[in-house]
HTML snippet that shows the backbone in 3Dmol.js (N, CA, C, O; Angstrom):
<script src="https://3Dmol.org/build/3Dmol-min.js"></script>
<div id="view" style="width:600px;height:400px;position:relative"></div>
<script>
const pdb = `
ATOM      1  N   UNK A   1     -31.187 -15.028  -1.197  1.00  0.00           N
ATOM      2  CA  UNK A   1     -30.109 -15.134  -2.182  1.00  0.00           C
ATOM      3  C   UNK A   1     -28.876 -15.757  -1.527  1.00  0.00           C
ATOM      4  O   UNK A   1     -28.374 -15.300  -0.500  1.00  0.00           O
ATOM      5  N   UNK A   2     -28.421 -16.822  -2.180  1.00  0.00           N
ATOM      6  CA  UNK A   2     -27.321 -17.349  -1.775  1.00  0.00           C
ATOM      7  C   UNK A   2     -25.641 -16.675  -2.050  1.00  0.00           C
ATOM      8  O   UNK A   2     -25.198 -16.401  -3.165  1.00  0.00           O
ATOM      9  N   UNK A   3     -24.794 -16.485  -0.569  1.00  0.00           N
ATOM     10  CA  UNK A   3     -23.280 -15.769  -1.016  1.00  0.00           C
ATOM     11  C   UNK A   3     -22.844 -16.708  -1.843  1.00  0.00           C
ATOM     12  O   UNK A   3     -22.034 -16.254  -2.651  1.00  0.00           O
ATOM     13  N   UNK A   4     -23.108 -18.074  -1.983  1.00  0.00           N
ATOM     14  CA  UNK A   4     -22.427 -18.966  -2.829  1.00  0.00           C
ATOM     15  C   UNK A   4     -22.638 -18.511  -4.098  1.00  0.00           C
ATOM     16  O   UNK A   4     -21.752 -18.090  -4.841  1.00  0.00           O
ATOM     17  N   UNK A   5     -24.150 -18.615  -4.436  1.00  0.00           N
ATOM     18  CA  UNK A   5     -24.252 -18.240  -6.151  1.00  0.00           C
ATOM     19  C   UNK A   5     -23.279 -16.841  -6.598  1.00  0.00           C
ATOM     20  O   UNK A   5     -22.770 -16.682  -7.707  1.00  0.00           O
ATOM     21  N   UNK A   6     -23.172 -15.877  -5.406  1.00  0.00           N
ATOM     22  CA  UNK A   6     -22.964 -15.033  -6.039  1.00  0.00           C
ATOM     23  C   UNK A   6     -21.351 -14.555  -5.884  1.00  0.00           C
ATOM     24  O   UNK A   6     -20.884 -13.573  -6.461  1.00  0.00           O
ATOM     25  N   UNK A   7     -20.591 -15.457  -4.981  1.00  0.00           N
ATOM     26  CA  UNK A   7     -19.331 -15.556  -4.652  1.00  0.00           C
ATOM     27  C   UNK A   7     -18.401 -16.705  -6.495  1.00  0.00           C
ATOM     28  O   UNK A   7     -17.359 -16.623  -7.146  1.00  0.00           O
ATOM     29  N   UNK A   8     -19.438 -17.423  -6.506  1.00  0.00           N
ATOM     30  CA  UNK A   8     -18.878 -17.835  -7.885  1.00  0.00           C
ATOM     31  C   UNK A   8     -19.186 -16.998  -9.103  1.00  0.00           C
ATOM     32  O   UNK A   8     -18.580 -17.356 -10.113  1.00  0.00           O
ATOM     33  N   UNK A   9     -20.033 -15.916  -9.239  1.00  0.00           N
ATOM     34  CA  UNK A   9     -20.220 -14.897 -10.068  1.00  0.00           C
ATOM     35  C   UNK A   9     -18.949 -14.512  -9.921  1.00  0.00           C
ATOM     36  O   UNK A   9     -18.026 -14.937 -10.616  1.00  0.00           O
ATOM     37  N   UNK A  10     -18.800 -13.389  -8.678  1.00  0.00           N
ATOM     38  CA  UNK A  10     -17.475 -12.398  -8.333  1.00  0.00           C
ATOM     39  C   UNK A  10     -16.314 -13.164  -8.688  1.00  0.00           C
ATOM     40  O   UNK A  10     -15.497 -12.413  -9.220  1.00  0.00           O
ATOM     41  N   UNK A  11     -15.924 -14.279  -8.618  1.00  0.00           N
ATOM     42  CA  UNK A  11     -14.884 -15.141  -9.106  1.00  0.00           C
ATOM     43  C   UNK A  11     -14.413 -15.321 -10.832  1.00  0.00           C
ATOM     44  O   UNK A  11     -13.300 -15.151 -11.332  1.00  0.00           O
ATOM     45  N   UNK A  12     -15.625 -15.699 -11.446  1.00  0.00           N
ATOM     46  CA  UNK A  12     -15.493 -15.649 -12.754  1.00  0.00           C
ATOM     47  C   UNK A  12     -15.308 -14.332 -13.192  1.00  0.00           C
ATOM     48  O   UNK A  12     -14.635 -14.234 -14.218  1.00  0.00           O
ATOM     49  N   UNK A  13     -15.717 -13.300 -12.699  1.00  0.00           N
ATOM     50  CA  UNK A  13     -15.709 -11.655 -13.034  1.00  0.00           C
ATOM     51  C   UNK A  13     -14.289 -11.333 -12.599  1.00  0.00           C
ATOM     52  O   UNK A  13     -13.510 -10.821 -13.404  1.00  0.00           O
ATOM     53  N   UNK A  14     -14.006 -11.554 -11.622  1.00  0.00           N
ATOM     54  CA  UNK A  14     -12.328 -11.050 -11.490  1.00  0.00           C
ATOM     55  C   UNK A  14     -11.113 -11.465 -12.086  1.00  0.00           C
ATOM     56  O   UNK A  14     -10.086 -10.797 -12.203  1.00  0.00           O
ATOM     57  N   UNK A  15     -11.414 -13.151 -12.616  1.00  0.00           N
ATOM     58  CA  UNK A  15     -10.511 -13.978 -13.485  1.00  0.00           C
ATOM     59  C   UNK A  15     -11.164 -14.309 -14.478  1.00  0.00           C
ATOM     60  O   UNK A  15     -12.040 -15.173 -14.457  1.00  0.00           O
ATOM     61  N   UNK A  16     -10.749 -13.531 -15.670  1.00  0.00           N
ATOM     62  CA  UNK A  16     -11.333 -13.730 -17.037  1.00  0.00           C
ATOM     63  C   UNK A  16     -11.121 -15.392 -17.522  1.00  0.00           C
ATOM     64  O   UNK A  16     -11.942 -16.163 -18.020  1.00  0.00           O
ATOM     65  N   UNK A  17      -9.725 -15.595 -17.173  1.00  0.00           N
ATOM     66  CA  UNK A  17      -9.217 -17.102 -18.061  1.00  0.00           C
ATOM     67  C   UNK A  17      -9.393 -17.741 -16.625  1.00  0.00           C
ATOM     68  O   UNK A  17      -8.719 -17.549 -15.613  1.00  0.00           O
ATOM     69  N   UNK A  18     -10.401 -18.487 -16.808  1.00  0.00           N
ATOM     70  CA  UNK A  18     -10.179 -19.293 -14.751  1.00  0.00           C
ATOM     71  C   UNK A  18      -9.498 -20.724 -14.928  1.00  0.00           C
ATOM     72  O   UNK A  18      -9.955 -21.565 -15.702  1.00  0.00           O
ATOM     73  N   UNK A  19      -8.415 -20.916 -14.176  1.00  0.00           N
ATOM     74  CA  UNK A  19      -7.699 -21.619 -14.333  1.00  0.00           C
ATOM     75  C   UNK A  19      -8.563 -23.247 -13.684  1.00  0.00           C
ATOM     76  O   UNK A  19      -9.528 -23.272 -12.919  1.00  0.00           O
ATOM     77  N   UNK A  20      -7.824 -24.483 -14.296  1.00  0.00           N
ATOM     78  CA  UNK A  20      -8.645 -25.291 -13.791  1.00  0.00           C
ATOM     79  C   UNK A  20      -8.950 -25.642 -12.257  1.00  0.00           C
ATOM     80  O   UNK A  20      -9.937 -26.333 -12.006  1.00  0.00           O
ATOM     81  N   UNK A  21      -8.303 -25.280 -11.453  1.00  0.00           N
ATOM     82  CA  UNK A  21      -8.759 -25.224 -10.331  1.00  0.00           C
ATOM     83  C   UNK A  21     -10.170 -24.560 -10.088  1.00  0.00           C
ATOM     84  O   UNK A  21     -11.233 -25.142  -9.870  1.00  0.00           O
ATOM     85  N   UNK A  22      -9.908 -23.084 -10.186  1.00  0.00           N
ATOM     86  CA  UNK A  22     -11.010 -22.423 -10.205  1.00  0.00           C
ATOM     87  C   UNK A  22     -12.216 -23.236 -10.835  1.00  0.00           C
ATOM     88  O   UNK A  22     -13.059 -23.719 -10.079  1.00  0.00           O
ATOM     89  N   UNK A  23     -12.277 -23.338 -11.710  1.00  0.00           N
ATOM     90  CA  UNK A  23     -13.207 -24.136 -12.576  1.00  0.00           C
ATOM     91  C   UNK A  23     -13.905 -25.113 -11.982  1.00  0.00           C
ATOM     92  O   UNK A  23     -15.043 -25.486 -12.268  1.00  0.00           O
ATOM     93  N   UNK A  24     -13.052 -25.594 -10.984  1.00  0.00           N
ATOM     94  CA  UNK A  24     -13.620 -27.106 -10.005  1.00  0.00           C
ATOM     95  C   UNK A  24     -14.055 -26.539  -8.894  1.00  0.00           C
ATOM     96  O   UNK A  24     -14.796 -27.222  -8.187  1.00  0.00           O
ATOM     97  N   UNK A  25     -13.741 -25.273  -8.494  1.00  0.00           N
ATOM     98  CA  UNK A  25     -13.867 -24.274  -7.573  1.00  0.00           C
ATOM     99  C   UNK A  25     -15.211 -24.230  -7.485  1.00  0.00           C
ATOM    100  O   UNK A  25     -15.884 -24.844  -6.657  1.00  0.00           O
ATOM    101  N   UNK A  26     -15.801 -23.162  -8.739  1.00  0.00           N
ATOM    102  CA  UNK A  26     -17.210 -22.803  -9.503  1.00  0.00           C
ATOM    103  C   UNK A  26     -17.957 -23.752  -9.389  1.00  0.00           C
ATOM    104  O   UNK A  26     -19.004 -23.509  -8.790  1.00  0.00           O
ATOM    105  N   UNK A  27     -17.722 -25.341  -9.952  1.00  0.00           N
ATOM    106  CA  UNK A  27     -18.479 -26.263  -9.831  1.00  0.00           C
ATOM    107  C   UNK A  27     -19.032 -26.772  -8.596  1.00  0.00           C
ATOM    108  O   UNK A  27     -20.175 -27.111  -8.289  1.00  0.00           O
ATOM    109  N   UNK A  28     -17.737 -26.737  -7.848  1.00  0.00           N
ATOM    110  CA  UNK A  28     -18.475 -27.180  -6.211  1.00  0.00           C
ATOM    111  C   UNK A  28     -19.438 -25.648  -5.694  1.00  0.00           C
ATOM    112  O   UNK A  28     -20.464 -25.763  -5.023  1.00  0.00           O
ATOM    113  N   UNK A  29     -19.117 -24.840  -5.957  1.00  0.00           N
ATOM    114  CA  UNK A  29     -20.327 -23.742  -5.282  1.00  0.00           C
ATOM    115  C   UNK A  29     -21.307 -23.908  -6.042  1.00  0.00           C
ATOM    116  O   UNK A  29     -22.253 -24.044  -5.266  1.00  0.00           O
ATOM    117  N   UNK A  30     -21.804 -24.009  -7.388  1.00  0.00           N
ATOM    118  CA  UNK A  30     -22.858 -24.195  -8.263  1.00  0.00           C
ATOM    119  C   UNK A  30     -23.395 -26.048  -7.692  1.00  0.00           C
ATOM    120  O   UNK A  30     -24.446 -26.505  -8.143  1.00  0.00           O
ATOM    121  N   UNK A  31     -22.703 -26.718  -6.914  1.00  0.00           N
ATOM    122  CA  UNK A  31     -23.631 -28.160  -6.441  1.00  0.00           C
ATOM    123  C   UNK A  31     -24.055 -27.149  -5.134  1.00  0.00           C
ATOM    124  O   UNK A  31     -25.227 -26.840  -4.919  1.00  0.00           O
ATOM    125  N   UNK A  32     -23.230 -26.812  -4.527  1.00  0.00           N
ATOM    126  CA  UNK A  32     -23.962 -26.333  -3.250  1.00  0.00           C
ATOM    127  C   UNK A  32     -24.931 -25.107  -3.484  1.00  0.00           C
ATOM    128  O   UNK A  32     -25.360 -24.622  -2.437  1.00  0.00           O
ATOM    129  N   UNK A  33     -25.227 -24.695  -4.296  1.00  0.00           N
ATOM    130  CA  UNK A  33     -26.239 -24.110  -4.477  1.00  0.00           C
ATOM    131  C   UNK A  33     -27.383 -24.546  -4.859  1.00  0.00           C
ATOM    132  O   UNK A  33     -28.369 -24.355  -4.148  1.00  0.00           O
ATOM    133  N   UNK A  34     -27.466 -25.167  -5.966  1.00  0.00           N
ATOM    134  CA  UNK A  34     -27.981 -26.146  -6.175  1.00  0.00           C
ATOM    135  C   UNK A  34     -28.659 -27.520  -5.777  1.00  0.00           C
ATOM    136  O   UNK A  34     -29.452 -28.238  -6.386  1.00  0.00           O
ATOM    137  N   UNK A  35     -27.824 -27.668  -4.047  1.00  0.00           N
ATOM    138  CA  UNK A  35     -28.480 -28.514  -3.220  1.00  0.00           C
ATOM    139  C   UNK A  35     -28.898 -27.463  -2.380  1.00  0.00           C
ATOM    140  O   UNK A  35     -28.862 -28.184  -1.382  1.00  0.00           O
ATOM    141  N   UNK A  36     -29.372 -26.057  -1.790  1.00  0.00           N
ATOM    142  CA  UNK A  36     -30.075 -24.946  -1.773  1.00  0.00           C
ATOM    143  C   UNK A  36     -31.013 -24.894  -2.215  1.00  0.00           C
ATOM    144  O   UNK A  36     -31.981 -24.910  -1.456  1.00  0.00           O
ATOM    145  N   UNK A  37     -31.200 -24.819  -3.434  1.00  0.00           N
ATOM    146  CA  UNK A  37     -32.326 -24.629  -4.078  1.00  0.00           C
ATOM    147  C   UNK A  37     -33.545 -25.669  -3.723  1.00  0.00           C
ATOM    148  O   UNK A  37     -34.708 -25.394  -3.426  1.00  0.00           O
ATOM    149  N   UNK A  38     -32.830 -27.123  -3.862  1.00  0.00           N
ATOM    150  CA  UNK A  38     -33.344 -27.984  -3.785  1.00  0.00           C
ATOM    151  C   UNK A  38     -34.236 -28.273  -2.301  1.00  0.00           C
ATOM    152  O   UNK A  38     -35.057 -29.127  -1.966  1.00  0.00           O
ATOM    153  N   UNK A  39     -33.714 -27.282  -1.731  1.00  0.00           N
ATOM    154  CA  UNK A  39     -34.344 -26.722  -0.273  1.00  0.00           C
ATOM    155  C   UNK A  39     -36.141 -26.076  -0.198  1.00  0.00           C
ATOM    156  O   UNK A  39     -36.864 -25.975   0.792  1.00  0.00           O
ATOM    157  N   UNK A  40     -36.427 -25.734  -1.623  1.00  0.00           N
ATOM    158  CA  UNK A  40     -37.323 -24.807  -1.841  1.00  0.00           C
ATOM    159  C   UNK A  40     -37.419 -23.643  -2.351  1.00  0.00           C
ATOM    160  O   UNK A  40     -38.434 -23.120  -2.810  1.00  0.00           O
ATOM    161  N   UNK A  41     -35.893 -23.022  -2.249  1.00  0.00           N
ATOM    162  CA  UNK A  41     -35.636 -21.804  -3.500  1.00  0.00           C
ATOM    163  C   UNK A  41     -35.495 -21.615  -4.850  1.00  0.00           C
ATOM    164  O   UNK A  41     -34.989 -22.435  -5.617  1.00  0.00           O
ATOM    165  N   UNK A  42     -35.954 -20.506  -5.158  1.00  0.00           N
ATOM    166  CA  UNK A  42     -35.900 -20.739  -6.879  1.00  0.00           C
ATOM    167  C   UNK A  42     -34.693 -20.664  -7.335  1.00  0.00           C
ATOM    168  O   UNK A  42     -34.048 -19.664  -7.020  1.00  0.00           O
ATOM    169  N   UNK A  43     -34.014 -21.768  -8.261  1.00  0.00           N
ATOM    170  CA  UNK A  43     -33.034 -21.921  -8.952  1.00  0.00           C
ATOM    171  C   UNK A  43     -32.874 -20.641  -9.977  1.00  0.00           C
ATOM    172  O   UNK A  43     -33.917 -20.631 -10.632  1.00  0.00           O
ATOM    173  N   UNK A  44     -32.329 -19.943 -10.252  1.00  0.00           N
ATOM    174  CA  UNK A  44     -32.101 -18.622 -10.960  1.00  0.00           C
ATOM    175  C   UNK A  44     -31.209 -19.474 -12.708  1.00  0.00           C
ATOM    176  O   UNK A  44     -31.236 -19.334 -13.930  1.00  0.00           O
ATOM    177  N   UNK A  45     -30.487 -20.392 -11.559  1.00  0.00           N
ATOM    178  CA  UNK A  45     -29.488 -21.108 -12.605  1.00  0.00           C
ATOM    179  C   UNK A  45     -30.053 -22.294 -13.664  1.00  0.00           C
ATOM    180  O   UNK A  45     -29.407 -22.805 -14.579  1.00  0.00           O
ATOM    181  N   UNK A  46     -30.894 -22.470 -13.429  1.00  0.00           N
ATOM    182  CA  UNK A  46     -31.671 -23.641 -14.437  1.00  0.00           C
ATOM    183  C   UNK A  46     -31.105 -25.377 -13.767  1.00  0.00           C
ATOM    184  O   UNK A  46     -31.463 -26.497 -14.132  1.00  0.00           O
ATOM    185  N   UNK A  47     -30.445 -25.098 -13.045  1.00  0.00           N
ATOM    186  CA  UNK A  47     -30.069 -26.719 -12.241  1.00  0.00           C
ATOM    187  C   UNK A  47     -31.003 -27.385 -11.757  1.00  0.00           C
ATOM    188  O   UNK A  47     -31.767 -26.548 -11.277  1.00  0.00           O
ATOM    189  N   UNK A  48     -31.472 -28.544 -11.563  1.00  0.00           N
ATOM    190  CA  UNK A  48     -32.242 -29.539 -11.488  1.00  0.00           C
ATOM    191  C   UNK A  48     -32.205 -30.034 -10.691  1.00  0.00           C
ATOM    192  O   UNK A  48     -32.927 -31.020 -10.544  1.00  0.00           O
TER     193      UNK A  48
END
`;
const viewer = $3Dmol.createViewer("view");
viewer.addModel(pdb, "pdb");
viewer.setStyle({}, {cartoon: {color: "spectrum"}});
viewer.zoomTo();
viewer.render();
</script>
């Protein structure tokens, strides 16, 4: 299990309204996870 996937969970959970930073924040941990996966792990997230 990746701290990334789940460090952008804990993020969206602590800031209800995520400001746009954050938002670009989320996105770069969801590519780097996502280039993870692409490693051989199962995508949980449906990313491609």
């Amino acid at each position: 299990m990746s701290r990334l996937g789940v460090t952008a969970r804990e993020l969206a959970r602590r800031d209800p309204p995520p400001s746009e930073e954050q938002q670009g924040l989320e996105r770069e941990l969801e590519a780097a996870w996502s280039v993870e996966t692409n490693n051989g792990v199962m995508d949980h997230w449906g990313v491609e």
